[in-house]
CHARMM-style PDB file with segment names, atoms N, HN, CA, C and O in Angstrom:
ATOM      1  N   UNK     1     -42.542  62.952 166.958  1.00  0.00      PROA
ATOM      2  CA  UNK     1     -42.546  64.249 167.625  1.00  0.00      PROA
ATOM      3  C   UNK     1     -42.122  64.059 169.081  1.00  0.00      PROA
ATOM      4  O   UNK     1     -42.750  63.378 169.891  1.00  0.00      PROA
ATOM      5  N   UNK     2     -41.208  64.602 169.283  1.00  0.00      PROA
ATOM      6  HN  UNK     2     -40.698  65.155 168.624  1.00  0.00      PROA
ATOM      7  CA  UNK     2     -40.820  64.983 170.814  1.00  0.00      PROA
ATOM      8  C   UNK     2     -41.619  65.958 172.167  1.00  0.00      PROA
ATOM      9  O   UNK     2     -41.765  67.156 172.411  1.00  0.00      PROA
ATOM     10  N   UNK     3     -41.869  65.106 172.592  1.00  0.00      PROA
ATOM     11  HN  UNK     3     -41.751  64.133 172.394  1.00  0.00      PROA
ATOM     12  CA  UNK     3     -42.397  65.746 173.864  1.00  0.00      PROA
ATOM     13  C   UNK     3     -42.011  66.531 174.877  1.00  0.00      PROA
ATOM     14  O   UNK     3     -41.551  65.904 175.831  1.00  0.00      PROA
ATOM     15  N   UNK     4     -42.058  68.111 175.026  1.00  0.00      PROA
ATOM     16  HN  UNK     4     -42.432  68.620 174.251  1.00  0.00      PROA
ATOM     17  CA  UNK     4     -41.504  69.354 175.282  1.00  0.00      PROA
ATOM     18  C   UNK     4     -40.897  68.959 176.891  1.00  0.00      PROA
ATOM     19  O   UNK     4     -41.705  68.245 177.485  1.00  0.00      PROA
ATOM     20  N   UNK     5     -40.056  69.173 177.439  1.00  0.00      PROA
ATOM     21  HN  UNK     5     -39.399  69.753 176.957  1.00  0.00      PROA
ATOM     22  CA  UNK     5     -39.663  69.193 178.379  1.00  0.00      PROA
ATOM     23  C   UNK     5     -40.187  70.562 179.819  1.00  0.00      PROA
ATOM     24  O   UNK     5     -40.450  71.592 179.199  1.00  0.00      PROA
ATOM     25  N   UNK     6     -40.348  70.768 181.102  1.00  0.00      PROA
ATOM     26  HN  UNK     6     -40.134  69.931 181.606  1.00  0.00      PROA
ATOM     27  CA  UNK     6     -40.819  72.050 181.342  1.00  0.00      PROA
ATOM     28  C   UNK     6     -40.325  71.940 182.548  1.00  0.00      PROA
ATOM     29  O   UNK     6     -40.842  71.059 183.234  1.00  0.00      PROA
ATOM     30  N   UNK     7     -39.308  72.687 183.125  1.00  0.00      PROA
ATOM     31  HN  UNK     7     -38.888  73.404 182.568  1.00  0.00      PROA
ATOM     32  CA  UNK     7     -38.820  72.624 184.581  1.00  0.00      PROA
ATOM     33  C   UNK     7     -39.101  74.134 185.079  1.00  0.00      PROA
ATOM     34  O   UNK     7     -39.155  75.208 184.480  1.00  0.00      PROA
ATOM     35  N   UNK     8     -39.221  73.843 186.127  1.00  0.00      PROA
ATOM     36  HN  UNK     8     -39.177  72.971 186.614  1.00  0.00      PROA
ATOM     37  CA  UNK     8     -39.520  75.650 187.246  1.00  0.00      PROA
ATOM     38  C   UNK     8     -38.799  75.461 187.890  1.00  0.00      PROA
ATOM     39  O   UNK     8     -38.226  74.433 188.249  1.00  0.00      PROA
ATOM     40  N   UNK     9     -38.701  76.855 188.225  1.00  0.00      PROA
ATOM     41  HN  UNK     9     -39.167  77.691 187.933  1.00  0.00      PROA
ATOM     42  CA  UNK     9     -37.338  77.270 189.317  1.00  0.00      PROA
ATOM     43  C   UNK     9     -37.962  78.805 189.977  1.00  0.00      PROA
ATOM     44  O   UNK     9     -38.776  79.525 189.399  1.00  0.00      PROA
ATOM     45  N   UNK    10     -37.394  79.042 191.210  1.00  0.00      PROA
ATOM     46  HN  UNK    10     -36.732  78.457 191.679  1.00  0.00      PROA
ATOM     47  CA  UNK    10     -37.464  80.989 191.635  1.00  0.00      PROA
ATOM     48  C   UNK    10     -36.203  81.419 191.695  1.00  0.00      PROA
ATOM     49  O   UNK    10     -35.231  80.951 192.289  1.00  0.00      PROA
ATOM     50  N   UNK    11     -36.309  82.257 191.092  1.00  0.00      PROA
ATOM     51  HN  UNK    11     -37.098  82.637 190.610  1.00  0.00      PROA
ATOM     52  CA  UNK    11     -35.235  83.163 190.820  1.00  0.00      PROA
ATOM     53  C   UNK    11     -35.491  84.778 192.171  1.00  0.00      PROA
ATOM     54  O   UNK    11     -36.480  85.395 192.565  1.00  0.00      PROA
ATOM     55  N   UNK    12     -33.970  84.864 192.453  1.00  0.00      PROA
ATOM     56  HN  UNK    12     -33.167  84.363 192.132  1.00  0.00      PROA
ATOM     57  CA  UNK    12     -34.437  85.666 193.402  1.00  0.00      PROA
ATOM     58  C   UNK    12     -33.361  87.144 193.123  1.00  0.00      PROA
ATOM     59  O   UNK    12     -32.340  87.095 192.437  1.00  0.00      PROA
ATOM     60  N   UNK    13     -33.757  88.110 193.663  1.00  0.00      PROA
ATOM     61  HN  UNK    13     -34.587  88.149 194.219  1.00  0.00      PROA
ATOM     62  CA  UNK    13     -32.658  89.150 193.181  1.00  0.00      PROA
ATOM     63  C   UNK    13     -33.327  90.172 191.937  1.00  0.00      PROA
ATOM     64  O   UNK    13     -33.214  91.397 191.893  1.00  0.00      PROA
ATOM     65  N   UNK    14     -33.837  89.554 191.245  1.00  0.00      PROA
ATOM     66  HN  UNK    14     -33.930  88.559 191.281  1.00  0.00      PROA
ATOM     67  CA  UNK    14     -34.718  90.454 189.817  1.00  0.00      PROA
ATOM     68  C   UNK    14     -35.786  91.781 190.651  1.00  0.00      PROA
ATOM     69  O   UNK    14     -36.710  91.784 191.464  1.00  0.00      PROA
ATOM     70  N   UNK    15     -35.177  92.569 190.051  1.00  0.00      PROA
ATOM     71  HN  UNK    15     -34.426  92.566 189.390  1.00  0.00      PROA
ATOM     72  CA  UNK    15     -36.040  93.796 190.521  1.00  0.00      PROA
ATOM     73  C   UNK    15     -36.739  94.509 189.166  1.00  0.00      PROA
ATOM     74  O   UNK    15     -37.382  95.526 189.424  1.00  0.00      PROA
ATOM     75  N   UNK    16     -36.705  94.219 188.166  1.00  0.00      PROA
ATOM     76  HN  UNK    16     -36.182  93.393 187.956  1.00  0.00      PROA
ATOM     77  CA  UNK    16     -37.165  95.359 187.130  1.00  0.00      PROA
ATOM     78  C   UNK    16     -37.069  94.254 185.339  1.00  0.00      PROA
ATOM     79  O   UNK    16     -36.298  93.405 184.893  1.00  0.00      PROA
ATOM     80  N   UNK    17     -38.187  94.862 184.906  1.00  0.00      PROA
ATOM     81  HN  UNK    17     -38.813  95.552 185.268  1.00  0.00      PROA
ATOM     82  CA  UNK    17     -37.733  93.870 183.241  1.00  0.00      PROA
ATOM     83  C   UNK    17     -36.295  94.041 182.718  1.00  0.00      PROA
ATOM     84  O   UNK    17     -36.008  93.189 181.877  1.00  0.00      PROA
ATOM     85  N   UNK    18     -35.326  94.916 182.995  1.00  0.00      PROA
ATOM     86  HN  UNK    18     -35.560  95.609 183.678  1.00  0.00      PROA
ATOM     87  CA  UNK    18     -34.195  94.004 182.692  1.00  0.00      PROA
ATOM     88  C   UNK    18     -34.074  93.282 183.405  1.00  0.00      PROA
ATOM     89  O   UNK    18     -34.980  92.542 183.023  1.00  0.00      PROA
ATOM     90  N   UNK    19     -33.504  92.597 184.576  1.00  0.00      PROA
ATOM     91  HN  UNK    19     -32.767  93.199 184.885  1.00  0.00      PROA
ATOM     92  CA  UNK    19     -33.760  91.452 185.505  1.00  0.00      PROA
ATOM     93  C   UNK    19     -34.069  90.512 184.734  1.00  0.00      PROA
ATOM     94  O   UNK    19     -33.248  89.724 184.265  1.00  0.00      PROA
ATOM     95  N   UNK    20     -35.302  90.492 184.516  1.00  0.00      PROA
ATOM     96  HN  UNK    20     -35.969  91.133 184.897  1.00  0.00      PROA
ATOM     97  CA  UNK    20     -35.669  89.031 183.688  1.00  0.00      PROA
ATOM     98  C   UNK    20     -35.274  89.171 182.223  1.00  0.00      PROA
ATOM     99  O   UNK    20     -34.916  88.133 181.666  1.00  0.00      PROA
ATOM    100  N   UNK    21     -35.285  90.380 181.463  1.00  0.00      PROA
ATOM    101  HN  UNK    21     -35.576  91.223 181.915  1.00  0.00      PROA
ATOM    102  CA  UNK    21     -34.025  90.402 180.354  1.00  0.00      PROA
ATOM    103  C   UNK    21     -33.162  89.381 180.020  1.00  0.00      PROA
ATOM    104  O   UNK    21     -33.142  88.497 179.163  1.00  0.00      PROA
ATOM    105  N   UNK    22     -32.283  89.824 181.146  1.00  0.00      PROA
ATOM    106  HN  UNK    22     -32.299  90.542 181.842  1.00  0.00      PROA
ATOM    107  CA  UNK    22     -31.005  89.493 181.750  1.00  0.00      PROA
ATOM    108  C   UNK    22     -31.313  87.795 181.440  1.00  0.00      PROA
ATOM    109  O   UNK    22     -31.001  87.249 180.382  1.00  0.00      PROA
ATOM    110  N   UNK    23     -31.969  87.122 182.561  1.00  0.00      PROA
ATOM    111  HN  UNK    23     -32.223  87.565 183.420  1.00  0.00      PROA
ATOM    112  CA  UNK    23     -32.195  85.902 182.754  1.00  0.00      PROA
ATOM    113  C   UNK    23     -32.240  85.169 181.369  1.00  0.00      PROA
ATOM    114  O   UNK    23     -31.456  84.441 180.759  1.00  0.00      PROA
ATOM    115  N   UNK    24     -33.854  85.817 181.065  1.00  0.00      PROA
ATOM    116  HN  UNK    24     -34.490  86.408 181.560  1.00  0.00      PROA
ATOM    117  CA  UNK    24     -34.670  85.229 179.963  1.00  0.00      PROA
ATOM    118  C   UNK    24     -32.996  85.048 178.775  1.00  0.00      PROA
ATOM    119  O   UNK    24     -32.910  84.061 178.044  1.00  0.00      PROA
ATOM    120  N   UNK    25     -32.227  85.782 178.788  1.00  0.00      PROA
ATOM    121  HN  UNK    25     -32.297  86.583 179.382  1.00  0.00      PROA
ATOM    122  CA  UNK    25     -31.137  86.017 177.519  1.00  0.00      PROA
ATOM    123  C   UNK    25     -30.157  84.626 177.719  1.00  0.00      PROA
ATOM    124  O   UNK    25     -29.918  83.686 176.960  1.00  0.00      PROA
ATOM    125  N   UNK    26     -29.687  84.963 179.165  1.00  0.00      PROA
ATOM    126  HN  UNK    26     -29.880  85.726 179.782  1.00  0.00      PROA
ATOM    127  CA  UNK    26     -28.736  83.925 179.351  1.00  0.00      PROA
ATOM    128  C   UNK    26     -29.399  82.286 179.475  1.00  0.00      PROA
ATOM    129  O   UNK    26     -28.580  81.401 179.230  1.00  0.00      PROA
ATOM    130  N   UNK    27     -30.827  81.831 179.839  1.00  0.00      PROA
ATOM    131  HN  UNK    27     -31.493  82.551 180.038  1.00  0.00      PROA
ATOM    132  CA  UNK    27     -31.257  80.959 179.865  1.00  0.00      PROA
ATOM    133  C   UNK    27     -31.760  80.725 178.252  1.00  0.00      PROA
ATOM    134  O   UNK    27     -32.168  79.577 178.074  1.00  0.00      PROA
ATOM    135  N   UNK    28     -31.795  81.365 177.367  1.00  0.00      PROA
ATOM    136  HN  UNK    28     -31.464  82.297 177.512  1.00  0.00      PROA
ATOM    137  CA  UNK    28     -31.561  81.179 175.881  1.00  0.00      PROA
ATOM    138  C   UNK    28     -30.617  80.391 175.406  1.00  0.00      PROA
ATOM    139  O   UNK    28     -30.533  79.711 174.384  1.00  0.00      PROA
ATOM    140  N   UNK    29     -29.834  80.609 176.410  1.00  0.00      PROA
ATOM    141  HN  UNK    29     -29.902  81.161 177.240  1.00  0.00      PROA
ATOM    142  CA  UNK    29     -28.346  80.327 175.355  1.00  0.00      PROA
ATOM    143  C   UNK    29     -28.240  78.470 175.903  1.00  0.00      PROA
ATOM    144  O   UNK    29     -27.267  77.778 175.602  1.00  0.00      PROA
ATOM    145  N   UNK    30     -29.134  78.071 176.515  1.00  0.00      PROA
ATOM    146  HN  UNK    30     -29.924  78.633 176.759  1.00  0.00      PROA
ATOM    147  CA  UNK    30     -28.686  76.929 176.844  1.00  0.00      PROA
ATOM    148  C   UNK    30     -29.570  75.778 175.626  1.00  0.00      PROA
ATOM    149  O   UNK    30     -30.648  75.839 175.036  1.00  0.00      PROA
ATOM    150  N   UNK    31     -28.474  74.811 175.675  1.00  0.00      PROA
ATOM    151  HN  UNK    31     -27.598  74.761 176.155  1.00  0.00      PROA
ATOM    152  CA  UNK    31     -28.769  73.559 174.285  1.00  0.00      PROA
ATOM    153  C   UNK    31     -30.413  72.952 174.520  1.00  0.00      PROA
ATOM    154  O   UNK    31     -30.911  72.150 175.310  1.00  0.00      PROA
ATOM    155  N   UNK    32     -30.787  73.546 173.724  1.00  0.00      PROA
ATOM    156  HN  UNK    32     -30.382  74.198 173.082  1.00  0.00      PROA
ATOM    157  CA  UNK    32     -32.442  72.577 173.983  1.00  0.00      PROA
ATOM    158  C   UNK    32     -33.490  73.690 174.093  1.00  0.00      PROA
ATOM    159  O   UNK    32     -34.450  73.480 173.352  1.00  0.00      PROA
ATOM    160  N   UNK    33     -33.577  74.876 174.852  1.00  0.00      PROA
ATOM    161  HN  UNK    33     -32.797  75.046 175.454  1.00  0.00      PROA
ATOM    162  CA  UNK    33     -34.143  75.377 175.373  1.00  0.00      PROA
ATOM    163  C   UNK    33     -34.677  76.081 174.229  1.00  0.00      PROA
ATOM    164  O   UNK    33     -33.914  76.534 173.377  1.00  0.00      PROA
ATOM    165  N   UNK    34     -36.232  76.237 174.127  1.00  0.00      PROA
ATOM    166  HN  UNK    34     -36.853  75.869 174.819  1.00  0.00      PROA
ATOM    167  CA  UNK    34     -36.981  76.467 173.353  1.00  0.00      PROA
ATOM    168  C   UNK    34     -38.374  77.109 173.715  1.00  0.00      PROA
ATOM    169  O   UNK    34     -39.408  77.070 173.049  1.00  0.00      PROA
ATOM    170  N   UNK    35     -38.136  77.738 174.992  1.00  0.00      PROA
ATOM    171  HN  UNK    35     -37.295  77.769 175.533  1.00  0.00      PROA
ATOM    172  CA  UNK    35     -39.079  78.869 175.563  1.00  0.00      PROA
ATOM    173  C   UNK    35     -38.729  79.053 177.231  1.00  0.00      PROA
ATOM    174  O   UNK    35     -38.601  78.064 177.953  1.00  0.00      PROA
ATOM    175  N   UNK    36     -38.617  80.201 177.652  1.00  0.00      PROA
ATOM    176  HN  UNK    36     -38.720  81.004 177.065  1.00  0.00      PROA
ATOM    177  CA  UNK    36     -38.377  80.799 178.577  1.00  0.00      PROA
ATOM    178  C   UNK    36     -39.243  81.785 179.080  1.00  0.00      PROA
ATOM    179  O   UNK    36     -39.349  82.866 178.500  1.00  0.00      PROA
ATOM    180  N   UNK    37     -40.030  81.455 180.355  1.00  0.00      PROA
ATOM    181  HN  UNK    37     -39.943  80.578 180.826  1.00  0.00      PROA
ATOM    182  CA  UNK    37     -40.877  82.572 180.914  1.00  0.00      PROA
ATOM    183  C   UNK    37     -40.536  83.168 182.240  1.00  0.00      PROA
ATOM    184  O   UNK    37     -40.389  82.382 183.177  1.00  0.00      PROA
ATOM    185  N   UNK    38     -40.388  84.460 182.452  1.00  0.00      PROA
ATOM    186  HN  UNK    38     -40.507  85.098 181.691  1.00  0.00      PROA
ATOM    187  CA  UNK    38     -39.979  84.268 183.946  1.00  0.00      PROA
ATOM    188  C   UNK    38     -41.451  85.765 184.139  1.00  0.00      PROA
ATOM    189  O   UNK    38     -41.954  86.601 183.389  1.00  0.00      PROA
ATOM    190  N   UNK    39     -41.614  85.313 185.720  1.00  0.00      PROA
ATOM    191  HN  UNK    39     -41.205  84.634 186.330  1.00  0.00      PROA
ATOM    192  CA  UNK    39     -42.360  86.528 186.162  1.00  0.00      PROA
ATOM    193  C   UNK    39     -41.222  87.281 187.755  1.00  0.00      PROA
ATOM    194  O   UNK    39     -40.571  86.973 188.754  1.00  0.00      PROA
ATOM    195  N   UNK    40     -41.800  88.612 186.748  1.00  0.00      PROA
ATOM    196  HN  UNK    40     -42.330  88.862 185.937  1.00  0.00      PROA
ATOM    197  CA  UNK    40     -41.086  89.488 188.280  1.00  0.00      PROA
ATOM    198  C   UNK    40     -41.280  88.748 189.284  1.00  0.00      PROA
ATOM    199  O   UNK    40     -40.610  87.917 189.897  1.00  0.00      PROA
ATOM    200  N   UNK    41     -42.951  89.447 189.413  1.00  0.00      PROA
ATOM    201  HN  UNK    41     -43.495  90.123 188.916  1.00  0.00      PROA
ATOM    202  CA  UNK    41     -43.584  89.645 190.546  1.00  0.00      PROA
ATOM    203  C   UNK    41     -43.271  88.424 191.600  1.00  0.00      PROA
ATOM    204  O   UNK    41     -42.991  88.611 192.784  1.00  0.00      PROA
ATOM    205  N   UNK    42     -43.369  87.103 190.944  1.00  0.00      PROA
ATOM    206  HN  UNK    42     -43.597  86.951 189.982  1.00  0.00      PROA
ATOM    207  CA  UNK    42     -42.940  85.593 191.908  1.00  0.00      PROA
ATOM    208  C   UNK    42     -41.468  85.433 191.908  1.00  0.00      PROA
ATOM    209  O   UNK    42     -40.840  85.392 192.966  1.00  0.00      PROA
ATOM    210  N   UNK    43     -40.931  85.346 190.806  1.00  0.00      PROA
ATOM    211  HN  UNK    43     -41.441  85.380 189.947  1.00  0.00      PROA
ATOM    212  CA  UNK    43     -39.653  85.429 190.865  1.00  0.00      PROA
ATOM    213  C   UNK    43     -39.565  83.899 189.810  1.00  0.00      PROA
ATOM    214  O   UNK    43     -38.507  83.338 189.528  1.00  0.00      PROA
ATOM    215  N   UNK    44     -40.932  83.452 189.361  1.00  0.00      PROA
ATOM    216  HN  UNK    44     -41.792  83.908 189.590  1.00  0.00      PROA
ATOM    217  CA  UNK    44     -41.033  82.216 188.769  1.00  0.00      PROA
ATOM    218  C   UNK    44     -40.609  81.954 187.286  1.00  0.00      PROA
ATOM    219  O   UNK    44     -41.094  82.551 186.325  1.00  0.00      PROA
ATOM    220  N   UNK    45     -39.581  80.924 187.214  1.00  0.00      PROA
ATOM    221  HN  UNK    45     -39.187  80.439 187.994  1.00  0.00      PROA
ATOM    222  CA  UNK    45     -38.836  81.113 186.035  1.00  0.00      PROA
ATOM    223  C   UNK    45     -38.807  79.264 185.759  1.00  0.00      PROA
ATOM    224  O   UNK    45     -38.222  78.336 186.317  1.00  0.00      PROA
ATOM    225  N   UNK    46     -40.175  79.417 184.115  1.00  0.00      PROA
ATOM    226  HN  UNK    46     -40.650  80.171 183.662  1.00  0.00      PROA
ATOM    227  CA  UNK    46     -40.172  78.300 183.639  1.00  0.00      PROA
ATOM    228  C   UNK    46     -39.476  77.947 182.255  1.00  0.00      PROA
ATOM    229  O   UNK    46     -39.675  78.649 181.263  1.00  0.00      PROA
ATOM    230  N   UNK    47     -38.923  77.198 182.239  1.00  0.00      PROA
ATOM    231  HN  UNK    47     -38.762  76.628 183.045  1.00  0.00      PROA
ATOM    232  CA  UNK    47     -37.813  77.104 181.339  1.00  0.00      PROA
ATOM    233  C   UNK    47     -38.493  74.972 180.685  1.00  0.00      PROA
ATOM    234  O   UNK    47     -38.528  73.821 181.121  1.00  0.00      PROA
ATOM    235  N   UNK    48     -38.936  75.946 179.195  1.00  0.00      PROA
ATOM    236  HN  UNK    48     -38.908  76.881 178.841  1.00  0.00      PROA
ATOM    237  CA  UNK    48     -39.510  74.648 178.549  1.00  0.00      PROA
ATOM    238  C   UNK    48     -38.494  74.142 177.465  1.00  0.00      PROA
ATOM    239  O   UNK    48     -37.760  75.045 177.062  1.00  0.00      PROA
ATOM    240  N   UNK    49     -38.275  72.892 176.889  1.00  0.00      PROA
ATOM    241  HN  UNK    49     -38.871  72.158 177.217  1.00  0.00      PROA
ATOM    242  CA  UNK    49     -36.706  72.653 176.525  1.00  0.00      PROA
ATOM    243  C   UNK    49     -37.400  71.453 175.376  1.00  0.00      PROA
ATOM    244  O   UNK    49     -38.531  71.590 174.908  1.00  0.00      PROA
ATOM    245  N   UNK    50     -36.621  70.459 175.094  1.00  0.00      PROA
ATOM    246  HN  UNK    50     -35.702  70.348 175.474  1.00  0.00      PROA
ATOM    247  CA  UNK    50     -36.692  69.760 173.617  1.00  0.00      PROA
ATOM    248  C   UNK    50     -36.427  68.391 174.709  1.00  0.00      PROA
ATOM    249  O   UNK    50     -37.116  67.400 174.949  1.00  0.00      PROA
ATOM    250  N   UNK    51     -35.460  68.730 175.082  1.00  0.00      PROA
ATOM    251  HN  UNK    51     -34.901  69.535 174.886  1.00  0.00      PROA
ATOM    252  CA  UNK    51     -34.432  67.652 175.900  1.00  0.00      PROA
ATOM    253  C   UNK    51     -34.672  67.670 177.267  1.00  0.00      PROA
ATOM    254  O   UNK    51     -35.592  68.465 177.462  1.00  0.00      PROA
ATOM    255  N   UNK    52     -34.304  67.198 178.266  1.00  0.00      PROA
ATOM    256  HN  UNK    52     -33.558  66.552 178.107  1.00  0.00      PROA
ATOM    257  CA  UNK    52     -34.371  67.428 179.593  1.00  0.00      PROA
ATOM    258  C   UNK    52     -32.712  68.500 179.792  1.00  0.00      PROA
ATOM    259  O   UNK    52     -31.684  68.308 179.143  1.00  0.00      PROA
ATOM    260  N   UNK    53     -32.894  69.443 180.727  1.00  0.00      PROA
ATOM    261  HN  UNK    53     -33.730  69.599 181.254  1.00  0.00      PROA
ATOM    262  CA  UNK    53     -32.321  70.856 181.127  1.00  0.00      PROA
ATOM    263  C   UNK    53     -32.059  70.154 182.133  1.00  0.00      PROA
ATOM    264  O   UNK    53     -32.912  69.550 182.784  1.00  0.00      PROA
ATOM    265  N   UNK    54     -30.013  70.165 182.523  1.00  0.00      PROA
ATOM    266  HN  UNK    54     -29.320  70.656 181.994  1.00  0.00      PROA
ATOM    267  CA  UNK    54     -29.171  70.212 183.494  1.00  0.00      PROA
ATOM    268  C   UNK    54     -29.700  71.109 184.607  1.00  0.00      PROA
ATOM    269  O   UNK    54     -29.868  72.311 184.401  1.00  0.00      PROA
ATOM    270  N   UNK    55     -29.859  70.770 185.310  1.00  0.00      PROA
ATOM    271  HN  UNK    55     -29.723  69.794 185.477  1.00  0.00      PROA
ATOM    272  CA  UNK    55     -30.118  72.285 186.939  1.00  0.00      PROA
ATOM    273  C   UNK    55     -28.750  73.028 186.967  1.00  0.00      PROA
ATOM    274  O   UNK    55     -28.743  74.258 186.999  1.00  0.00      PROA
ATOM    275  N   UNK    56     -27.703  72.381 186.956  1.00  0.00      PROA
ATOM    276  HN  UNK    56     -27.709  71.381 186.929  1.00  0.00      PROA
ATOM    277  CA  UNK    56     -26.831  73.052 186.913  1.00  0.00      PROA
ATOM    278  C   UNK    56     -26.493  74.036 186.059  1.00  0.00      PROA
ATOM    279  O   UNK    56     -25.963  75.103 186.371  1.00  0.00      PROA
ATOM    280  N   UNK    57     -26.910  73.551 184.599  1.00  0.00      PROA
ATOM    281  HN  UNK    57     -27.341  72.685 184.346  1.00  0.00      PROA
ATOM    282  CA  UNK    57     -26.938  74.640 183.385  1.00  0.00      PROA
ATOM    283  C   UNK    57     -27.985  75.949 183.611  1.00  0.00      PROA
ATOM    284  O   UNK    57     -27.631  77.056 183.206  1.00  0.00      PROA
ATOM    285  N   UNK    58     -29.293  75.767 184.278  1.00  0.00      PROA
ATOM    286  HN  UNK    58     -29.580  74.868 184.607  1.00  0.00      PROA
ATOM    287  CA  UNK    58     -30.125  76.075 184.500  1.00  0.00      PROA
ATOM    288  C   UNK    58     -29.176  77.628 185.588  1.00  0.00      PROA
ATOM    289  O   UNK    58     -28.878  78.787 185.298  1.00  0.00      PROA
ATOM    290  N   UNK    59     -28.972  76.570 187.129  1.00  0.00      PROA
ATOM    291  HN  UNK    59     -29.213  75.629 187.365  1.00  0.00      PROA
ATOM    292  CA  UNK    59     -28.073  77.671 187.733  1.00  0.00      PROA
ATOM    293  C   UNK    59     -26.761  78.345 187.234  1.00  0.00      PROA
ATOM    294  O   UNK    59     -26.183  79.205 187.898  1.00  0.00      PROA
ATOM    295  N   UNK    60     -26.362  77.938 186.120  1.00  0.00      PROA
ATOM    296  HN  UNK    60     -26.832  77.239 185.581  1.00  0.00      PROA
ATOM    297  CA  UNK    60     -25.227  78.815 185.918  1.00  0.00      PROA
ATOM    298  C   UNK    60     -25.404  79.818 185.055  1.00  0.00      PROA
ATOM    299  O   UNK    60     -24.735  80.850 184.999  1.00  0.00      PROA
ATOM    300  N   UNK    61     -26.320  79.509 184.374  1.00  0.00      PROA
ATOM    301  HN  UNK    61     -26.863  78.671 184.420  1.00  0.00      PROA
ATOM    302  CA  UNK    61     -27.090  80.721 183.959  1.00  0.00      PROA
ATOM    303  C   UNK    61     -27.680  81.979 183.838  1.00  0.00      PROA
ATOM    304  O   UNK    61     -27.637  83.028 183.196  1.00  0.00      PROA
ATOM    305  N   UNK    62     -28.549  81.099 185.221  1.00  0.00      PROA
ATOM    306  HN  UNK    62     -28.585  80.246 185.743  1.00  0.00      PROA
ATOM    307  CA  UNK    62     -28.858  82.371 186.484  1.00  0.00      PROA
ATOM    308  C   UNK    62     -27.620  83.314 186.853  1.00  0.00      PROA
ATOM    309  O   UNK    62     -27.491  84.488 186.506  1.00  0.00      PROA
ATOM    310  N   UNK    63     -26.627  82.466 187.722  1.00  0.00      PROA
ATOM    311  HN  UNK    63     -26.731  81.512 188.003  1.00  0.00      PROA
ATOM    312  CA  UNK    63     -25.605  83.168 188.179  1.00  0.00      PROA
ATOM    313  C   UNK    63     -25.117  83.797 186.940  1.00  0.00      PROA
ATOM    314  O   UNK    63     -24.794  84.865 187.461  1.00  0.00      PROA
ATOM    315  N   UNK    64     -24.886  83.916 185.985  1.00  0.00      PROA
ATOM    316  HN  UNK    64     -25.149  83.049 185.562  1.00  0.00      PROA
ATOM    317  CA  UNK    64     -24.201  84.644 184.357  1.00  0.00      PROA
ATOM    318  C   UNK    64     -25.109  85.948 184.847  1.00  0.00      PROA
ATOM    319  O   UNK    64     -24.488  86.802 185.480  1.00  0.00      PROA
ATOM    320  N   UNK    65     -26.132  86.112 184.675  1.00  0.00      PROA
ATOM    321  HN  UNK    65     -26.636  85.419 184.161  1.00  0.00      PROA
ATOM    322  CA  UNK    65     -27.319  87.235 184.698  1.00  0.00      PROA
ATOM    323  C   UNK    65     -27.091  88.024 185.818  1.00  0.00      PROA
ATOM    324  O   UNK    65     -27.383  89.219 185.802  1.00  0.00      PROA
ATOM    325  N   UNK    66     -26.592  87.474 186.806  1.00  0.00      PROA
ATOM    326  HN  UNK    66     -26.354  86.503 186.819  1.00  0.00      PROA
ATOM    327  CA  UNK    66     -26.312  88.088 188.118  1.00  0.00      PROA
ATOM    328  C   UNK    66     -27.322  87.814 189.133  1.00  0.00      PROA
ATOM    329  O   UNK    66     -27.680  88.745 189.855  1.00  0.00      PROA
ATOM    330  N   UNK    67     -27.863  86.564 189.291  1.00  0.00      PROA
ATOM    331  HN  UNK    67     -27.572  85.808 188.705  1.00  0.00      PROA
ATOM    332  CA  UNK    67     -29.100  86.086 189.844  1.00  0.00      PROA
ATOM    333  C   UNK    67     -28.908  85.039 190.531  1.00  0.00      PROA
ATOM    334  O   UNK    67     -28.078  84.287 190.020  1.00  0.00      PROA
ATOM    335  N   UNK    68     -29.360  84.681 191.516  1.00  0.00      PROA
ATOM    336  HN  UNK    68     -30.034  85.292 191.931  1.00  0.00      PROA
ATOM    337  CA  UNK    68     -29.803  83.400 192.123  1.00  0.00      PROA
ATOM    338  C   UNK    68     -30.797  82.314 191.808  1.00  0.00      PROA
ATOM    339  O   UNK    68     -31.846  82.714 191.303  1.00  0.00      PROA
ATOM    340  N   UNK    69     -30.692  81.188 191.980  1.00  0.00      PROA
ATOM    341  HN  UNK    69     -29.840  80.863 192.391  1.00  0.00      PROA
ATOM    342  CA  UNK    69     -32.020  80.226 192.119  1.00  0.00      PROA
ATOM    343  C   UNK    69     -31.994  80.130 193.895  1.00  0.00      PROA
ATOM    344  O   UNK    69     -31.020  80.012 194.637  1.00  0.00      PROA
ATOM    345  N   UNK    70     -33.326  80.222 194.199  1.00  0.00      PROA
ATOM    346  HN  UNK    70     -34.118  80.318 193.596  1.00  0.00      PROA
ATOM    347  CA  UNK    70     -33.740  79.601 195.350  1.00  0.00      PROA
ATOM    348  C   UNK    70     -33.659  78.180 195.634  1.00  0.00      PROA
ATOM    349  OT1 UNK    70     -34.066  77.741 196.709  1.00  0.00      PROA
TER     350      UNK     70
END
């Protein structure tokens, strides 16, 4: 059994549950990724995976959604 991977990030720019929609959808689409939580209110976006998660995949992601990482 593989041991879950779990990176955080803030996401900045999200104003409303689409916002994190948005995010939560496009941070789906990345290889591994196997749960995605983000909160408005912080802007805190934990992204738990199979594999270890590129930052870069992570930010391009973001940017797809129309978002920033801090």
């Amino acid at each position: 059994m593989t041991t879950p991977h779990t990176s955080s990030y803030i996401v900045t720019g999200m104003t409303c549950d689409h916002c994190v929609a948005s995010v939560t959808e496009e941070i789906q689409e990345i290889s591994g990724v196997t749960d995605v939580q983000v909160d408005l209110a912080s802007g805190a976006l934990t992204v738990t995976s199979s594999q270890p998660v590129d930052d870069e995949a992570v930010r391009a992601a973001v940017d797809e959604a129309g978002y920033r990482l801090a």
